[in-house]
C-alpha positions in Angstrom: 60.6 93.9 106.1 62.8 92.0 103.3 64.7 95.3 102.3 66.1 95.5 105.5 67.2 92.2 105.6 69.2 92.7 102.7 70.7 96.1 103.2 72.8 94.6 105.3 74.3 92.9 102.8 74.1 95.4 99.6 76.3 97.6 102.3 78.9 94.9 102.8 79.5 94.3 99.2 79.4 98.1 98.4 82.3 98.4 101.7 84.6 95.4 99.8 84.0 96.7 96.1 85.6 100.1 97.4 87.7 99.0 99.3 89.6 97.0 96.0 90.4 100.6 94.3 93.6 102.3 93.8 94.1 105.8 95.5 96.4 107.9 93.9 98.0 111.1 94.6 100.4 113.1 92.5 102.9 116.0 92.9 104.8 117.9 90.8 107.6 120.7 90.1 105.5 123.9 89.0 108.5 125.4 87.6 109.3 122.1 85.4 109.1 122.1 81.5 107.7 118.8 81.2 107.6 119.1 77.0 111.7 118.6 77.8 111.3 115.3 78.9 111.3 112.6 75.8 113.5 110.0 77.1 113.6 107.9 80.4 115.7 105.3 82.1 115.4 103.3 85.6 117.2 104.4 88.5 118.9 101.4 89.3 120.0 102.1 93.0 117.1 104.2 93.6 114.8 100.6 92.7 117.1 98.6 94.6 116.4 100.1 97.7 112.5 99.0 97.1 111.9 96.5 99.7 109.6 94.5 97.7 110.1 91.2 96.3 112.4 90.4 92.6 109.5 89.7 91.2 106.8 92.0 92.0 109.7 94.9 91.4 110.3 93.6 87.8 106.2 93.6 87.5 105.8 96.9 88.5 109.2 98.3 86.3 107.4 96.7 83.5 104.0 98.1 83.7 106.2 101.8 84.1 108.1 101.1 80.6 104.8 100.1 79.1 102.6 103.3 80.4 105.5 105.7 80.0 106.0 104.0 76.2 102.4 104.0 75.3 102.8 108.0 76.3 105.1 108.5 74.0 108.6 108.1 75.9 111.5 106.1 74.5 113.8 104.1 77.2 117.6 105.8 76.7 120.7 105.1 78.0 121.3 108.8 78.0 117.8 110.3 79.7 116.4 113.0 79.8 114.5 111.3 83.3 115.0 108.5 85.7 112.4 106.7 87.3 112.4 104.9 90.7 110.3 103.4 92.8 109.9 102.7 96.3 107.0 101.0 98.7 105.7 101.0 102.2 103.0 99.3 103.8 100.2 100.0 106.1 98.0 98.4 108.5 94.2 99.3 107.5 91.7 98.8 110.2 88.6 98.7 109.3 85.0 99.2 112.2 81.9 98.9 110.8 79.1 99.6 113.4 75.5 98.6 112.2 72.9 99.7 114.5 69.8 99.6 113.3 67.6 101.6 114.8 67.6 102.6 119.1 64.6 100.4 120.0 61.0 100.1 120.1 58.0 99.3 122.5 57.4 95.6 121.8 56.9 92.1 123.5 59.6 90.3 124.8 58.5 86.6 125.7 59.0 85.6 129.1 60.1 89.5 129.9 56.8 90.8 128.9 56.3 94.0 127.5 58.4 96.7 127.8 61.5 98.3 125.9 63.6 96.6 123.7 67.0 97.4 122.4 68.0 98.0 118.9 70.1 95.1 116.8 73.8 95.7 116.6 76.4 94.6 114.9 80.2 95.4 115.1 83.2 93.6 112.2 86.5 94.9 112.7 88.7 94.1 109.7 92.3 94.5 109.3 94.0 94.1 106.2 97.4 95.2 104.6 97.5 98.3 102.2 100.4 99.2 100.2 101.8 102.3 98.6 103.8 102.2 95.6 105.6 105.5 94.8 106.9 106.3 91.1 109.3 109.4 91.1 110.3 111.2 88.3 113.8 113.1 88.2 115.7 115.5 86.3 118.6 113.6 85.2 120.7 116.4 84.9 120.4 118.5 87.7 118.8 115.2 89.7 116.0 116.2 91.0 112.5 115.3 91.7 110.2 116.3 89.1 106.8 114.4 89.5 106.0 111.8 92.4 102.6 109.7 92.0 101.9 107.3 94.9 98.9 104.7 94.4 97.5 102.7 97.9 95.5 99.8 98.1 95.6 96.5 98.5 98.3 94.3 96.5 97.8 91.0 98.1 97.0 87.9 95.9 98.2 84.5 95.8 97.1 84.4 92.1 99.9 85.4 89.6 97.4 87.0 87.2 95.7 88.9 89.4 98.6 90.2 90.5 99.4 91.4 87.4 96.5 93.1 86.9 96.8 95.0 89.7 100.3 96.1 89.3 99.4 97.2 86.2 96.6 98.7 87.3 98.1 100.6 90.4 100.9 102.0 87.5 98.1 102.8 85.4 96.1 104.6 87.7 99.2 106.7 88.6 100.9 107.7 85.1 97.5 108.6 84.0 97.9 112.1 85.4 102.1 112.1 84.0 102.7 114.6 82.7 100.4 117.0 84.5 98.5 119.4 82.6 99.3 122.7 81.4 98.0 125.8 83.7 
């Protein structure tokens, strides 16, 4: 009887540990050289249009120059790529419906014995998920070369945790730039 008690529970905390990850999709140009591509800059009015806070723009632009560095890629005024950005946000509703089980024979105090219905339990949650997309261009012939888009939930009060998701999200993202070889 005590497992079930607790599945409940283990099944919540499974639900909100999942729900905490980063999704990420990417794109790309099949007919792109990516071994071309050595230098970068940021695509200022591209970024501007980003309707996300000074802050958590420079915070994301950051965690870009460090993933695209650590690859290998050196900021330029004269690029060989720009990068933007730009963000939308979602409405995520969540339903969980727990019933456990359709019913059983059993005695039911001043009702007597007879059927009884199963135990349910609905939660509806709603929370806010965001998507960050990084595109990549050509900056010659200015056109998209690679798009990556990350969703989940960005929301914190805390600064540092903030940061570690933005950095995570980027992360996450740049970790399939530049797409392999076929």
């Amino acid at each position: 009887m005590k497992p079930l008690k607790v599945l409940p529970a283990l099944i919540l905390l499974l639900v909100l540990t999942s729900c905490s990850s980063v999704r990420v999709a990417t794109d790309y140009d099949r007919e792109a050289n990516f071994d071309n591509y050595k230098t970068f800059a940021f695509f200022k009015p591209g970024i501007d249009k980003a309707e996300i806070n000074d802050l958590d723009k420079r915070r994301i632009l950051r965690a870009i120059e460090a993933e695209l560095m650590a690859k290998g890629y050196t900021k330029s005024e004269n690029p060989d790529m720009l990068v933007s950005i730009f963000t939308k946000s979602n409405q995520r509703v969540d339903i969980y419906n727990n019933a456990w089980g359709n019913g059983a024979w059993g005695w039911g105090g001043y009702g007597g014995w007879g059927w009884r219905s199963g135990w349910n339990n609905n939660q509806v949650t709603t929370t806010t998920e965001g998507v960050l997309y990084i595109d990549l261009i050509d900056a010659q012939k200015k056109e998209l070369i690679w798009q990556g888009s990350g969703t989940g939930n960005l929301e914190t009060r805390n600064v540092e945790k903030k940061e570690v998701r933005v950095k995570e999200f980027v992360s996450q993202m740049l970790m399939q730039f530049p797409p392999e070889k076929k």
